[in-house]
N, C-alpha and C positions, 0 to 999 in steps of 0.2 A: 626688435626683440620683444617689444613688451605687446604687438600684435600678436605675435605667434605664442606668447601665453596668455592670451585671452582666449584665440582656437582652439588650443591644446582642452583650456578648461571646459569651455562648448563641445569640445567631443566625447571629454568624462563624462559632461553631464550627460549626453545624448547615450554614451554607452549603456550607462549608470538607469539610465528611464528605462531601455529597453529591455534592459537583466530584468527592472523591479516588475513590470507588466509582465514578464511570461511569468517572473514568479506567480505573481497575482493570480494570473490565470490556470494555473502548475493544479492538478488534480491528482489528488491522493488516498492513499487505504489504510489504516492503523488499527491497532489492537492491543491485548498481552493475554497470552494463553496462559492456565494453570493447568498444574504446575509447570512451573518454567523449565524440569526438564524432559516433560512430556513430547514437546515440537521439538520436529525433523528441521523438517523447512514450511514455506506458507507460500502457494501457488494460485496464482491468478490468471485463469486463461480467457481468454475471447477469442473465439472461432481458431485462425492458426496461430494468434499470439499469444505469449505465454510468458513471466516473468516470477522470479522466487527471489524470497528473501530469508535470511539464517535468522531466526530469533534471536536479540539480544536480551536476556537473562527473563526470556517470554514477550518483549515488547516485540513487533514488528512494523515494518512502516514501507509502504511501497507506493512510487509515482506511478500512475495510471493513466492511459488516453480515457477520456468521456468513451460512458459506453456502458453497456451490460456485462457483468465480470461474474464467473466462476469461481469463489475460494476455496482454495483446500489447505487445511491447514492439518501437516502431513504427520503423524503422530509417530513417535518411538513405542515399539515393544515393551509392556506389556497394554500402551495407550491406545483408543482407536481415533481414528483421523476423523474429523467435521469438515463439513462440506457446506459452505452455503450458495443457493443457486440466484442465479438471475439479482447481482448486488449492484444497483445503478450509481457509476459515480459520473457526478454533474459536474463540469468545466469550472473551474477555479473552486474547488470545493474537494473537502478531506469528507470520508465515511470513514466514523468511528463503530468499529465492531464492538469496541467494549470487551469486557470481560471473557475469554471464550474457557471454557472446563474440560478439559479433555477427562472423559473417562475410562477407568477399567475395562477390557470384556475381550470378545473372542477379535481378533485382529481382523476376520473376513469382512464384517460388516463395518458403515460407518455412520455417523449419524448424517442427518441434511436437516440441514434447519436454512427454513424457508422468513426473507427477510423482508421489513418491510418498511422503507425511510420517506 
């Protein structure tokens, strides 16, 4: 009995290493748009992949594979949408956009703001 709760606890632990290393390595995207009810959704694509996330109260926060990403942070009427190109996120590492402003103006155009970490 009291081998097989020594195993048990050796497999936790082994579980337990393995979660905390991918965390570690877990690469991510964050921000908060103003005003907070400016944002649609916030979309990040690379070549065919694509993933979005719904603003909570402006904040947003998105897992990403390493890579070169696309944002678009998709704006409500009367807002226009930003776009930032080419935002490199590094393997085990968060990119903070920081503050983003959605502003006023004609809904066709959008801004691009070009980034650089």
């Amino acid at each position: 009995m009291r081998n097989a709760a020594v195993q048990l606890c050796f497999l936790m632990i082994a579980i337990t290493s393995v979660h905390a290393v991918k965390i570690l390595q877990s690469s991510s995207l964050q921000g908060k748009v103003y005003p907070a009810s400016s944002v649609d959704n916030v979309w990040a694509i690379k070549g065919k992949d694509s993933i979005n996330s719904k603003s909570n109260d402006g904040d947003f926060y998105l897992a990403l594979d390493p890579g070169y990403w696309k944002i678009v942070v998709s704006a409500k009427y009367p807002f226009r949408s930003v776009l930032f190109d080419n935002v490199e996120v590094k393997k085990g590492r968060t990119v903070d956009l920081g503050k983003i402003r959605c502003k006023k103006g004609n809904i066709n155009k959008s801004v691009i703001v070009k980034i650089i970490i």
